[in-house]
C-alpha positions in Angstrom: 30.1 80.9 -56.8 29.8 82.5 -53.4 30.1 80.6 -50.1 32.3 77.9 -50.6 34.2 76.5 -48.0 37.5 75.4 -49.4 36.5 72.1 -48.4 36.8 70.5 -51.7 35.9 67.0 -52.5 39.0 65.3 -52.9 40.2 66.2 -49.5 36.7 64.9 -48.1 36.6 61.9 -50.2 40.2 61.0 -50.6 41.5 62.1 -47.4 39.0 60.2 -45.2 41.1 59.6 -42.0 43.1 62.8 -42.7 40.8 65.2 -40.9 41.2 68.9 -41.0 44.3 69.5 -43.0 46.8 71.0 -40.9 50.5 72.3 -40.3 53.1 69.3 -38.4 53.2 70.1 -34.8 57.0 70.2 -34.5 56.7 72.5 -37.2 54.3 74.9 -35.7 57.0 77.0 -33.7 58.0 77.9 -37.4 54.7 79.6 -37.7 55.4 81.5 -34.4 59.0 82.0 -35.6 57.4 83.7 -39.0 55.7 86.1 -36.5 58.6 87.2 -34.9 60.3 87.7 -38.1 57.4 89.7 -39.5 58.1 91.8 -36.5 62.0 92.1 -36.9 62.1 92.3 -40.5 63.6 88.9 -41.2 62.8 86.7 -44.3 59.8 83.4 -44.2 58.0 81.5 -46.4 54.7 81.3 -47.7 52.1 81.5 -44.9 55.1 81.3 -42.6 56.2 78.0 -43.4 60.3 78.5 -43.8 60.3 75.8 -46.9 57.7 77.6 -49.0 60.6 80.5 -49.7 60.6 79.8 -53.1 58.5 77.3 -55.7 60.7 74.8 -55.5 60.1 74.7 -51.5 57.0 72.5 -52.4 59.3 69.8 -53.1 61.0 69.5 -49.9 57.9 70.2 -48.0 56.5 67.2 -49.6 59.3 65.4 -48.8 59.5 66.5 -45.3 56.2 65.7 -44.5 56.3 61.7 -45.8 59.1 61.4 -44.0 57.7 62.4 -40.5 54.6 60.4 -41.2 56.4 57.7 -41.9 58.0 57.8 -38.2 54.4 58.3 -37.0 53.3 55.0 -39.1 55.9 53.4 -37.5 55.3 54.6 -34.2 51.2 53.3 -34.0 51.9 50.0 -35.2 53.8 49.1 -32.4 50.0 49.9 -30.9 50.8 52.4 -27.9 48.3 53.3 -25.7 45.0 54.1 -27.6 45.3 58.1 -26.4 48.8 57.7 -27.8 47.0 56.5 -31.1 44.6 59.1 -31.7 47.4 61.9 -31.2 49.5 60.4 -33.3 47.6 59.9 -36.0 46.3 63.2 -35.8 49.4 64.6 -36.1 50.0 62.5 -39.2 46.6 64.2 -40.6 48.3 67.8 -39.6 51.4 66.9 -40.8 50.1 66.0 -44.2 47.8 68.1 -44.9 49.8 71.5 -44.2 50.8 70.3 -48.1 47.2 69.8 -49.0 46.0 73.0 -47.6 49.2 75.3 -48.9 49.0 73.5 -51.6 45.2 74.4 -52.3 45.9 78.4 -51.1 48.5 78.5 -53.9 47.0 76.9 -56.7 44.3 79.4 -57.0 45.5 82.7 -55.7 49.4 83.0 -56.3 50.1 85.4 -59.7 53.3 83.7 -60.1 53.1 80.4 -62.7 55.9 79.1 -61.1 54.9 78.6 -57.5 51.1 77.6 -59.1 53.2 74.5 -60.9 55.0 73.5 -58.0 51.6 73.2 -56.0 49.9 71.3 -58.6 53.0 68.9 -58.6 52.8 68.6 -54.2 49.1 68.3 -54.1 49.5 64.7 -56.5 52.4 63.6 -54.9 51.1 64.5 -51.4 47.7 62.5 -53.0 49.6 59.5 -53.9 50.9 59.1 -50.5 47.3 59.8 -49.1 46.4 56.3 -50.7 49.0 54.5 -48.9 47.9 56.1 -45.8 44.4 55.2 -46.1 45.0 51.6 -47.3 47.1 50.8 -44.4 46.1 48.5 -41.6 48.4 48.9 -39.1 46.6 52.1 -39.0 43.3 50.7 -39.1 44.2 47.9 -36.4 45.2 50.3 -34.6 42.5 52.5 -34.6 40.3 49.6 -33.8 42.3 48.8 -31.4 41.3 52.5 -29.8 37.6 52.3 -29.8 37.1 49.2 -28.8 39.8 50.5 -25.3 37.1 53.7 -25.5 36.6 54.0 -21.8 40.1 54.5 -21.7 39.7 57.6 -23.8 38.4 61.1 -23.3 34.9 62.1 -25.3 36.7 63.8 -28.0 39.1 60.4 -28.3 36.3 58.7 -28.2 34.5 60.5 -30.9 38.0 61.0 -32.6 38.4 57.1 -32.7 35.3 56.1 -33.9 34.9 58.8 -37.0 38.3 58.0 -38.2 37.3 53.9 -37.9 34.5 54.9 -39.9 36.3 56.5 -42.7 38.8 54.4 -43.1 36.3 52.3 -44.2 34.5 54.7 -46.3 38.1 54.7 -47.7 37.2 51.1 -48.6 39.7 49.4 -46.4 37.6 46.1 -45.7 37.3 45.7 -49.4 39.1 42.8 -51.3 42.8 43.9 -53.1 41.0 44.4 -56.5 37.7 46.7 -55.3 40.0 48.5 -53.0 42.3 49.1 -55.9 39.6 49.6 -58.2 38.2 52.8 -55.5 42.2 54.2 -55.5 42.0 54.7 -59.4 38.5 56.2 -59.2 39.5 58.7 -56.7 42.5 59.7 -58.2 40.1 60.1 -61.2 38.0 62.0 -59.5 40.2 64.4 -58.1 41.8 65.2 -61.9 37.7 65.9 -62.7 37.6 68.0 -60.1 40.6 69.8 -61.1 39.8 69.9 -64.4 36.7 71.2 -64.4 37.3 74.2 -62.0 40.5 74.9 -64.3 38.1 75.4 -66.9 35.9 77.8 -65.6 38.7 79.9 -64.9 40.2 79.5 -68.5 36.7 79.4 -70.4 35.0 82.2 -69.2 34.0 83.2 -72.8 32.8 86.6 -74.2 30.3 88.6 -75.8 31.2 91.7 -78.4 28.9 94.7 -78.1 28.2 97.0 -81.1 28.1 100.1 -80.8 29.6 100.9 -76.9 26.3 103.2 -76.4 24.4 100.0 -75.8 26.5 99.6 -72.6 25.5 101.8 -69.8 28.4 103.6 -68.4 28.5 102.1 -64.4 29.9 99.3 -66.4 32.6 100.1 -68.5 35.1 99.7 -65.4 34.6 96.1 -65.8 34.9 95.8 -69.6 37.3 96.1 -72.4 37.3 98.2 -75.6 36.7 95.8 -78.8 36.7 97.5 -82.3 35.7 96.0 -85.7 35.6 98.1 -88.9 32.3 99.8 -90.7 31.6 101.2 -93.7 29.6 104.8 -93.7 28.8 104.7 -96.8 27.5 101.7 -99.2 26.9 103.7 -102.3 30.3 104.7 -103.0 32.5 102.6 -105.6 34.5 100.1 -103.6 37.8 101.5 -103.5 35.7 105.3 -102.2 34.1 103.6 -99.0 34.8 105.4 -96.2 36.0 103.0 -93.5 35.7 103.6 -89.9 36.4 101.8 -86.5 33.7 101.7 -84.7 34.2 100.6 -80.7 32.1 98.5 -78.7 32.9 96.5 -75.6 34.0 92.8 -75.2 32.2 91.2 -72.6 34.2 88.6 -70.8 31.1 86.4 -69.1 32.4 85.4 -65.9 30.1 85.1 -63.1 30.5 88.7 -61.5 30.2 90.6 -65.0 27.5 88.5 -66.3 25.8 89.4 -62.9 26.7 93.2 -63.2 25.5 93.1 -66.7 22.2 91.5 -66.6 21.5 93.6 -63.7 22.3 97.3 -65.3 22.6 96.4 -68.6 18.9 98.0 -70.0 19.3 96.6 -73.8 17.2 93.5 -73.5 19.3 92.0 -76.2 22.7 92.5 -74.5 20.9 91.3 -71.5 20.1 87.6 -73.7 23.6 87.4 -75.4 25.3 87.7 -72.1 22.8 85.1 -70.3 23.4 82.1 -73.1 26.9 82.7 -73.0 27.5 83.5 -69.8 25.2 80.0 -69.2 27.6 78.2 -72.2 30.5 77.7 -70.9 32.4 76.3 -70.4 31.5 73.4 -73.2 34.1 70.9 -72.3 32.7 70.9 -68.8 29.6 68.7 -70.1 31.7 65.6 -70.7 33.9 66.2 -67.3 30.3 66.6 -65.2 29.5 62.8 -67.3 32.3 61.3 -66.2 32.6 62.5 -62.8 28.8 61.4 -61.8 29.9 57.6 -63.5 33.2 57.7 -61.7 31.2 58.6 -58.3 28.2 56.4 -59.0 30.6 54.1 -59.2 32.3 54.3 -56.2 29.7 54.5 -54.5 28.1 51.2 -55.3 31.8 49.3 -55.3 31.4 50.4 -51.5 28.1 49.2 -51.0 25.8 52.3 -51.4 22.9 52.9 -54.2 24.3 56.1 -55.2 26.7 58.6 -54.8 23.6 60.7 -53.1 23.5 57.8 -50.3 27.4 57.4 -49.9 27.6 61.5 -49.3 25.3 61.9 -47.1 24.7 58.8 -44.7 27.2 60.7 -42.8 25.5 64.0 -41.9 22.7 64.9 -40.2 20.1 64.1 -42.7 21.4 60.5 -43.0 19.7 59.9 -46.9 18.9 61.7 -49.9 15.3 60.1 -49.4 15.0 62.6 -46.0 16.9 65.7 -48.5 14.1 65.1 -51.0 11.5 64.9 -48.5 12.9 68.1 -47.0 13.3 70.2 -49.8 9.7 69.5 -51.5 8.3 70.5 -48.2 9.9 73.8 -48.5 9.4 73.9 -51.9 5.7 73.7 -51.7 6.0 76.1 -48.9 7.2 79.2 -50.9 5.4 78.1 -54.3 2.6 79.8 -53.6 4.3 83.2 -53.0 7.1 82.5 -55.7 4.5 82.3 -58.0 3.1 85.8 -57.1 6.7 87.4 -56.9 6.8 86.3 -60.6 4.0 87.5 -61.7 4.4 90.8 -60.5 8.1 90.8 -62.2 5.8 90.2 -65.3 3.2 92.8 -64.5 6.2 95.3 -64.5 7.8 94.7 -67.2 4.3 94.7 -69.4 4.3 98.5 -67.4 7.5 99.2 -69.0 8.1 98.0 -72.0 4.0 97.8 -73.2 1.9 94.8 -74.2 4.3 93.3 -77.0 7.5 93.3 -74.7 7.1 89.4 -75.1 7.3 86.8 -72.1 9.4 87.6 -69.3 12.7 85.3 -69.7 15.3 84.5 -67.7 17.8 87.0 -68.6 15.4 89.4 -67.2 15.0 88.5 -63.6 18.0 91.3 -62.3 17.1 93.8 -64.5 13.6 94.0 -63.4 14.0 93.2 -60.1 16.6 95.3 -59.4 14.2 99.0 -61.0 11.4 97.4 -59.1 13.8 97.9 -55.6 15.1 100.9 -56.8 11.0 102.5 -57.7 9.4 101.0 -54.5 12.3 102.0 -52.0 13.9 104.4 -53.7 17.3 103.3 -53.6 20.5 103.7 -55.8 23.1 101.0 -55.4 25.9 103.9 -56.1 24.2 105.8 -52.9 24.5 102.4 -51.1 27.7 101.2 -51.8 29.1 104.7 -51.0 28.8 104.0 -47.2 30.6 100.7 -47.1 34.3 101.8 -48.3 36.0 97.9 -47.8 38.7 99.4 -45.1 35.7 101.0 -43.4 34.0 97.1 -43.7 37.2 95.5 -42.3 36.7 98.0 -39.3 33.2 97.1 -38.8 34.2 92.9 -38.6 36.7 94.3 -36.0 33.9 96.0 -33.9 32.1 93.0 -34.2 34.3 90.6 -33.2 35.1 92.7 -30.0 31.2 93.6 -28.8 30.1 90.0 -29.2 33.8 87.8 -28.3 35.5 90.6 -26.6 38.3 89.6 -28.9 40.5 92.1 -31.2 42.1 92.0 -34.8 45.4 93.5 -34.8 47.3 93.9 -38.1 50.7 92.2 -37.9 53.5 93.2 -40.3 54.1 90.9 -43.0 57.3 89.1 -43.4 59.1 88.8 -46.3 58.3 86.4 -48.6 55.3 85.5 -45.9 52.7 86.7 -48.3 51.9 85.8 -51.9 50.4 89.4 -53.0 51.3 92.9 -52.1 47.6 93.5 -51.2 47.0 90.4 -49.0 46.6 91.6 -45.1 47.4 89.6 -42.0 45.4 90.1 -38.9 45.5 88.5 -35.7 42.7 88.1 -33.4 44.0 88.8 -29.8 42.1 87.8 -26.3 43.0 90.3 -23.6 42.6 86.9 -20.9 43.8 84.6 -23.5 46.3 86.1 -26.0 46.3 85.2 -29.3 43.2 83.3 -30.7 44.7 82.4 -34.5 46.0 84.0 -37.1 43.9 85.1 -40.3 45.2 86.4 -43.9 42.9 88.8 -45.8 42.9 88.4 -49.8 40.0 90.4 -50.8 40.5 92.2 -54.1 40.3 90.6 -57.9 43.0 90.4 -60.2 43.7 88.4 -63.1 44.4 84.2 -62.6 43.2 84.3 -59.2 40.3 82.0 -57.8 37.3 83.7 -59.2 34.9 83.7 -56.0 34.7 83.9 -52.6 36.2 81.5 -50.1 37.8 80.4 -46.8 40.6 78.3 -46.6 42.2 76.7 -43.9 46.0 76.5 -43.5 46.4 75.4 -40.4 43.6 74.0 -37.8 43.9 74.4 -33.9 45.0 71.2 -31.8 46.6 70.7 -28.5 50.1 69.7 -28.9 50.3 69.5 -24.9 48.7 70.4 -21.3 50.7 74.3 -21.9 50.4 74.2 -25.9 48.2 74.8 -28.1 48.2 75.3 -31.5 47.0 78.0 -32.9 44.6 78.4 -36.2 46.0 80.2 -39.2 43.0 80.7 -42.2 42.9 82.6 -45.1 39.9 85.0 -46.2 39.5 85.7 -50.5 37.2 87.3 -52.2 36.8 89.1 -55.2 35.9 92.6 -54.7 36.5 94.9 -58.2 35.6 98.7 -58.8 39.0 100.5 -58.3 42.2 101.0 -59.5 43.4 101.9 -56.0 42.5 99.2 -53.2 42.0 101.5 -50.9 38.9 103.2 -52.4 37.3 100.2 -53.7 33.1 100.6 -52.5 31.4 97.5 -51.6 27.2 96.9 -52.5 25.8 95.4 -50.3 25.4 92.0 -51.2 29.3 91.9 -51.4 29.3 93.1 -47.7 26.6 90.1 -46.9 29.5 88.0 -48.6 31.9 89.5 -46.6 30.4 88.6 -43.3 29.6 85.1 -45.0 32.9 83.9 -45.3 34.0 86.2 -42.3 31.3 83.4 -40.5 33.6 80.7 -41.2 37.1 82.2 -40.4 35.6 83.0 -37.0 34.6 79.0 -36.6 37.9 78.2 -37.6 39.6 80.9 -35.5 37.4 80.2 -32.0 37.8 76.8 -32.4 39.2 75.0 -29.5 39.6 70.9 -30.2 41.6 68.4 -28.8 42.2 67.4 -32.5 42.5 69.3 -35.7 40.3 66.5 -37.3 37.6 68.5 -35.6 38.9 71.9 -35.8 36.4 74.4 -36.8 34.7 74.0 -39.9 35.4 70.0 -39.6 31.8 68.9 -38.5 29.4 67.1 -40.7 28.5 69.3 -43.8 24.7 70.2 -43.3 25.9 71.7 -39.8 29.4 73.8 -41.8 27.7 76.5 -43.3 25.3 77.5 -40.5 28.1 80.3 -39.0 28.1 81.7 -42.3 24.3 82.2 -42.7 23.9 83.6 -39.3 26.9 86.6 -39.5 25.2 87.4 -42.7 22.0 88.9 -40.4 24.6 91.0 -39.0 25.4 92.9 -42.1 21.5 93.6 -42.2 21.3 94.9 -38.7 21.2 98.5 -38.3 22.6 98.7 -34.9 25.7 96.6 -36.0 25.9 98.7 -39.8 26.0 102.3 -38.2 29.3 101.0 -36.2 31.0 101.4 -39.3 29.2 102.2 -42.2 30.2 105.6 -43.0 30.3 107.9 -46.2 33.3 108.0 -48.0 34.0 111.6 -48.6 31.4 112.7 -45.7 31.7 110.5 -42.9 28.1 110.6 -42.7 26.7 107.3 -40.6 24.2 105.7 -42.8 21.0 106.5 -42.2 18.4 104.3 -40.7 15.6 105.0 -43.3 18.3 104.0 -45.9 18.7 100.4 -44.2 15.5 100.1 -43.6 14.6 100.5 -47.5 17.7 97.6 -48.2 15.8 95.5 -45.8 12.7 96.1 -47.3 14.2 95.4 -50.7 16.0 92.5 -49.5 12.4 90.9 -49.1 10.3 92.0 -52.4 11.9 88.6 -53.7 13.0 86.5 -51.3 10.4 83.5 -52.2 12.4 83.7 -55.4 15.6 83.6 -54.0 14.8 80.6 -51.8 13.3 79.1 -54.8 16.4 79.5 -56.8 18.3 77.4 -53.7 15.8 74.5 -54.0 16.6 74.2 -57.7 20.3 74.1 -57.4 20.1 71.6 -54.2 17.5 69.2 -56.4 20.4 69.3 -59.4 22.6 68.3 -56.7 20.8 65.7 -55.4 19.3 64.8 -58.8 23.3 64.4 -60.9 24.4 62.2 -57.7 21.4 59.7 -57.9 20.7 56.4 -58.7 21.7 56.5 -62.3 18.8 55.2 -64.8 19.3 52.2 -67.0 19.2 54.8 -69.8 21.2 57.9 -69.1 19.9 61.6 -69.9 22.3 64.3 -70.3 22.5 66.7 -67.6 21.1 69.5 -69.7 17.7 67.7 -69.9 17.7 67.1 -66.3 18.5 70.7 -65.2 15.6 71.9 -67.3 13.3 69.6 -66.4 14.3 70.4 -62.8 14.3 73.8 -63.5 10.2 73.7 -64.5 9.8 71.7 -61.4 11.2 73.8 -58.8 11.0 77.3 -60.1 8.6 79.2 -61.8 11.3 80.7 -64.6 11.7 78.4 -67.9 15.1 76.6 -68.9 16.5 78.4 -71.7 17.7 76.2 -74.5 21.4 75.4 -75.5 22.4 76.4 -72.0 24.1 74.1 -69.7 24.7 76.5 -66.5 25.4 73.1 -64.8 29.1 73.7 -65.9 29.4 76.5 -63.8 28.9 74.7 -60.6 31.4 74.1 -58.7 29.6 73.1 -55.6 29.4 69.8 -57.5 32.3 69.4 -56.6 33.1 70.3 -53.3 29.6 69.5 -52.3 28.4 66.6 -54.2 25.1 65.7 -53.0 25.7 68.3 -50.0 24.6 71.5 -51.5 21.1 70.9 -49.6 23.3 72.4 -46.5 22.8 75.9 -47.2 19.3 75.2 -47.1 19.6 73.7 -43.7 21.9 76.5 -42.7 19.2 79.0 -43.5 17.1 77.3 -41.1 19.4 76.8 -38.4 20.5 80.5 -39.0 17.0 82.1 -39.0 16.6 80.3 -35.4 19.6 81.5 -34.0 19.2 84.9 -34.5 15.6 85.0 -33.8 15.8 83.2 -30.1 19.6 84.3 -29.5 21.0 87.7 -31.4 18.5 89.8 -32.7 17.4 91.3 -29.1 20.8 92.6 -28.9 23.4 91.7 -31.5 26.3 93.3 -30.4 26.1 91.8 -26.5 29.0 89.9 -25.2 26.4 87.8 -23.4 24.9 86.5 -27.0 28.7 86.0 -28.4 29.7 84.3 -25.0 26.7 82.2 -25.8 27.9 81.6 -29.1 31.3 80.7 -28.9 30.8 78.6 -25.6 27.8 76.6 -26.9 28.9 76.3 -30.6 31.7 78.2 -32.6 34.8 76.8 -29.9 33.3 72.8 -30.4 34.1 72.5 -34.1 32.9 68.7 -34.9 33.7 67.5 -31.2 30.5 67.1 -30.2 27.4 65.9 -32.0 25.8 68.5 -34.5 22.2 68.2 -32.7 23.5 68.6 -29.3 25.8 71.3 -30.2 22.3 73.4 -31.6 19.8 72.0 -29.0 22.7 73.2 -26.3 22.3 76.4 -27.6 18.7 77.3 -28.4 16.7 74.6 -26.7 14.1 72.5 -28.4 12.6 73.6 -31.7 15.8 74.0 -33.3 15.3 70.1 -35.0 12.7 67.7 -36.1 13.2 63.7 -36.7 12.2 62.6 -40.4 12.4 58.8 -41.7 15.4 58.2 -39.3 17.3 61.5 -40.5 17.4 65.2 -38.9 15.6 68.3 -40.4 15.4 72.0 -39.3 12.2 73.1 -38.3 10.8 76.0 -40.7 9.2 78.0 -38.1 11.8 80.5 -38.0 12.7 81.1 -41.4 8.5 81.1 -42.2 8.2 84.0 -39.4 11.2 85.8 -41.4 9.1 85.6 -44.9 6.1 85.9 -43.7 4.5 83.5 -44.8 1.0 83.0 -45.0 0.6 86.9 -45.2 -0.6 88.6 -47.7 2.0 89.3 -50.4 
C-alpha cells in the first residue's frame, strides 16, 4: 500500500512515552563520525551506527541502549529539576528507540536473512524493556512532578510534559497490578499480530497461471515469469502416438503492483477476473490474524476505559471521536455520490461501446482497464510516452530543484561508507543550508527486489533534538519505494502516479528533515495522526504542476522538456475519475473505522462487513469469496486512523490553493512553509500550526472535534458542475 509512514502501531501503542524513535545523544557524534569515514574511506555500520557492523551488532546495541537508560532511570528519580526531567527522558526515548527504528529499517529491506533475524530478535527484546519503561513510576512521578512545576518550563516542555503524562497513562499506568498486566500481554499480542500479518502478505502473495502466454499483452511480461504445463495436439491418436507439447504461459505472482499492472493492461476480461479474486484472496490466514487483533484491541481499549478501540485511537487527534470521523466522512460521502454515480455509469456506457450489449455488468475487475482506454481515447495519452520523460535519476534531480527554489536548501550525495549501507543501490543525500549547514541526512532505497518491503515508505532513523545551546542533532531518514521496469537502475522510467508517490513520501522526509524541536518526541512526523500525512498530500500537487515538471522532466534519449499540452492532458485525465477515487478513500476509512468499533454482541466476519460497506460507500459491488481486508496494512499502523488521508486531502487542497499554486517554486511560499509548519513537527498544536499558516477557513468545529473545511477540495472537483 502506498503512503505509509513507518509509524507502525506498536511503536504508537506500545511505546507511548517513547516519542519519536531516535539515535542516543552521546552516540550521535558516531553518526558524524560515519560521515567522515564515508569521506575517507574507513569502515561503519548500518546507517552509521559503529555496532550495526555485522548481525550480531544488534545484540550489543540492545544491550548498550538498556544500559544507558537505565542510568537515565536512575538519574530522574532522584527528580532534578523538571527541564532536567523532560531532557532526560527524552534522551531515554532517543536512546531506545535508535533499536526500534534500525531495527524496523532492517527487518524489511536488508537481503541478507542473517541481519533480518537479528532485528526481529532486538526489536522483542528492545519491546520487553519498553514495558518496564512504561510501567515505571518513578518516571511517571516524575513527569508529574514536571507539569504540575510547568511555569518553570519552556512551551515545548510544557507541551513535552503534559503529552508524555498523558500517555503514560494511555500505557495504563493508573491501572491496578492485574489490568495493567492484563494491557502488557495484549500489547505484546498485538504487536506479534501486527508482525504476523504483514509477514504474510510478503510470503503469501499467491499466483495465477495463464494459458497460452498470447493472452498476456507484452508491456507485461517484464514483470512475469514463464510457466509451462504439457498439451496434447492431437486426441485421436492411440495413446502411446499423442504428440505431446509444452505449451508456455505466464505465472502471475498477485502482489499489489502486478495485480495493479495487470488489471490495468491486461485486455482478456477473464485474466483480468482471475487476477482480481486472487489478488483479493490472499493471503487466507490473515482472516483469523485481522479476528484476533480487533478482540485483542477491543479489548484493550475497554480495560483502559474507552468503548472501542475507534474511541481509544482517536480521542487523541484532532477529530477527538469516531462519532465526529463518521460524521465527517458521510458528509463527504454524500458530497461526491452524486458525481460517483455518473463517473460509473459512463465506465458502463463504455464498456457496452466496446464490448456490445452482452458484455455483462461492469465488475470490479474492470475499473483500470476501462478507465485507463477511456484516459488514453479522450486525451490521447500513452503511459509509455509518459513515463518516457520521467527517467527516476532525472526525478531525483527534479526533488533537488525543488527543495532549492522553495527552502533554498541543497541535496548533495555523500559517499557511502563501508558497511554504512544495506544495498548496493541505496543512495545517501544530504540536504545542505548555505546559512545553516547541514539540515539532516536522508537514504534513498527506491528500486524493488526480491524480500524487501513491498510498498512505499518513510522511515525514520534518527529524529532532530537539541542536545545543547551549540548542538543540535541532526535528522537521519530513509526513503523506499518500489520502483520495477529495468534490469539496469539507472534506466528504470517512472509513470506518473509512481512520480506522485515519489513526491508523497518525499513530503514526509522533508517534515522529518526541516524539523527543528526541542525534543525528538516531536520531531517531524511526531504530531497527532490526522495532521502527519498533510506534507505528503500537498508535495503531491507539485508533481502535477507544469512549471515545477518542465524543471526536470526530460526525454530519455531526446532531452526534449515535456510538453505543456502533454501535462495538461495528465491533468485532465487525472480528473475523469476523481469522484471515484475519493469514493474508494471513504470506503477504506469506513472499514477502518467500522473493524475498530464497538463490537456487536454477535460478531460478523470481516468479509460481510467490507461488502456491506463496500455497497454503502461506493457505487462498485463486493465480489464474493474475496477478503481484500487482508491486504491492509494500514490496519495496522493506522488503526482507526486511516480517515487522516482524507483530512490530509483537505488540508492539502487548501494549502496549495491560498499558499503555492500562484507560484510554486518561490522561496517566499517555502519560507512560508517551513517557518509556519514543516520546522514545528508536533510542538505546537495541530490547529494553530494550520490556522498560522493560511488564516481562517482552514478548520471547522464538529460535536467537540475538528474537521477540514471542504471548500477547497470542492473548488478542485468541481463540484456542483456539470460532469
Amino acid at each position: 500500500m502506498r503512503h505509509l509512514i513507518r509509524r507502525t502501531a506498536q511503536t504508537l501503542r506500545l511505546y507511548r512515552f517513547l516519542g519519536s524513535r531516535n539515535a542516543n545523544p552521546l552516540r550521535s557524534q558516531l553518526y558524524y563520525t560515519s560521515v567522515v569515514a564515508s569521506q575517507t574511506g574507513a569502515s561503519s555500520g548500518l546507517y552509521g551506527f559503529d555496532h550495526l557492523k555485522c548481525p550480531k551488532g544488534f545484540q550489543r546495541f540492545v544491550d548498550d541502549a538498556i544500559e544507558r537508560s537505565g542510568e537515565l532511570v536512575a538519574y530522574i528519580s532522584g527528580l532534578p529539576s523538571s527541564a532536567e526531567i523532560i531532557r532526560a527522558m527524552d534522551e531515554i526515548s532517543d536512546t531506545v528507540c535508535s533499536v526500534v527504528d534500525s531495527a524496523e529499517l532492517c527487518r524489511h529491506t536488508h537481503p541478507d536473512r542473517e541481519f533480518i533475524e537479528e532485528a526481529n530478535k532486538a526489536s522483542m527484546r528492545i519491546n520487553e524493556y519498553l514495558h518496564y519503561l512504561n510501567t515505571n513510576h518513578s518516571l511517571y512521578d516524575a513527569i508529574r512532578k514536571a507539569e504540575q512545576e510547568k511555569h518553570l518550563l519552556t512551551e515545548e516542555a510544557q507541551r513535552a510534559a503534559h503529552y508524555l503524562r498523558v500517555d503514560f497513562e494511555r500505557g495504563g499506568i493508573h491501572l491496578s497490578a492485574d489490568k495493567l498486566d492484563r494491557v502488557n500481554q495484549l500489547n505484546i499480542e498485538i504487536a506479534q499480530l501486527c508482525r504476523e500479518f504483514n509477514e504474510n502478505i510478503i510470503v503469501d502473495p499467491g499466483s495465477v497461471d495463464i494459458f497460452p502466454s498470447s493472452r498476456i499483452p507484452k508491456s507485461l511480461h517484464h514483470l512475469l515469469k514463464p510457466s509451462y504445463h504439457s498439451s496434447s495436439v492431437s486426441t485421436k491418436a492411440p495413446l502411446l502416438h499423442r504428440d505431446t507439447r509444452k505449451e508456455k504461459g505466464f505465472r502471475i505472482t498477485t502482489d499489489p503492483h502486478s495485480v495493479s499492472s495487470v488489471l490495468q493492461l491486461a485486455a482478456d476480461d477473464e485474466v483480468r477476473k482471475m487476477v482480481y479474486v486472487q489478488g483479493n484472496s490472499v493471503p487466507h490466514a490473515n482472516l483469523g490474524i485481522l479476528d484476533k487483533l480487533i478482540a485483542a484491541r477491543h479489548e484493550l481499549a475497554q480495560i483502559m476505559g474507552s468503548r472501542s478501540y475507534a474511541e481509544f485511537a482517536v480521542k487523541p487527534n484532532m477529530a477527538s471521536s469516531p462519532a465526529v470521523v463518521m460524521s465527517f466522512l458521510n458528509e463527504i460521502s454524500k458530497m461526491i455520490r452524486p458525481r460517483a454515480d455518473e463517473e460509473f455509469k459512463k465506465i458502463r456506457d463504455f464498456k457496452i461501446e466496446k464490448c456490445g450489449i452482452k458484455c455483462g455488468d461492469l465488475e470490479p475487475w474492470d475499473e483500470a482497464y476501462y478507465t485507463s482506454l477511456m484516459k488514453s481515447s479522450t486525451y490521447d495519452l500513452d503511459s509509455a510516452v509518459v513515463a518516457s520523460y520521467f527517467p527516476l535519476p532525472q526525478c531525483i534531480e527534479g526533488l533537488k530543484v525543488l527543495v532549492e527554489s522553495l527552502f533554498g536548501a541543497t541535496f548533495r550525495s555523500i559517499p557511502l561508507a563501508s558497511g554504512e549501507s544495506w544495498h548496493e543501490d541505496v543512495l545517501k543525500l544530504s540536504l545542505h543550508h548555505p546559512e545553516e549547514g547541514d539540515l539532516g541526512y536522508l537514504y534513498l532505497d527506491l528500486y524493488s527486489r526480491k524480500g524487501k518491503y513491498p510498498g512505499c515508505a518513510h522511515f525514520a532513523i534518527k529524529g532532530g533534538r537539541r542536545i545543547s545551546e551549540t548542538e543540535y542533532q541532526l535528522p537521519v531518514v530513509a526513503l523506499v519505494c518500489n520502483f520495477s521496469g529495468s534490469c539496469n537502475p539507472s534506466s528504470v522510467r517512472l509513470n506518473h502516479w509512481e512520480l506522485e508517490t515519489l513526491f508523497h513520501e518525499f513530503g514526509h522526509a522533508l517534515h522529518s528533515l526541516l524539523s527543528r524541536t526541542d525534543y525528538q518526541h516531536f520531531s517531524g512526523t511526531r504530531v497527532v495522526l490526522d495532521l502527519a500525512e498533510t506534507p505528503s498530500n500537498l508535495f503531491e500537487y507539485f508533481a502535477w504542476d507544469y512549471r515545477v515538471l518542465k524543471t526536470f522532466a526530460r526525454h530519455y534519449s531526446t532531452g526534449e522538456i515535456i510538453p505543456e499540452k502533454l501535462v495538461e492532458s495528465m491533468q485532465g485525465a487525472r480528473k475523469m475519475f476523481a469522484a471515484t477515487e475519493l469514493q474508494r478513500q471513504i470506503f477504506y476509512a469506513s472499514i477502518d473505522q467500522t473493524l475498530f468499533a464497538e463490537q456487536p454482541s454477535l460478531p460478523r466476519d470481516t468479509s460481510s462487513i467490507v461488502a456491506d460497506l463496500k455497497n454503502q460507500y461506493t457505487s462498485w459491488k463486493h465480489v464474493e469469496g474475496t477478503h481484500w481486508q487482508t491486504r491492509f496494512s494500514h490496519l495496522l499502523n493506522y488503526g482507526a486512523g486511516y480517515y487522516s488521508y482524507l483530512y490530509a486531502k483537505c488540508f492539502a487542497a487548501t494549502i496549495w490553493q491560498k499558499l503555492c499554486q500562484e507560484d510554486p517554486l518561490s522561496l517566499t511560499t517555502g519560507t512560508a512553509l517551513r517557518t509556519r509548519l514543516l520546522q514545528h513537527g508536533g510542538a505546537r498544536e495541530p490547529a494553530c500550526l494550520l490556522k498560522d499558516l493560511i488564516g481562517e477557513g482552514m478548520l471547522r468545529n464538529c460535536d467537540g472535534g475538528i474537521v477540514p473545511d471542504l471548500t477547497s477540495l470542492c473548488d478542485e472537483m468541481k463540484l456542483g458542475e456539470a460532469f
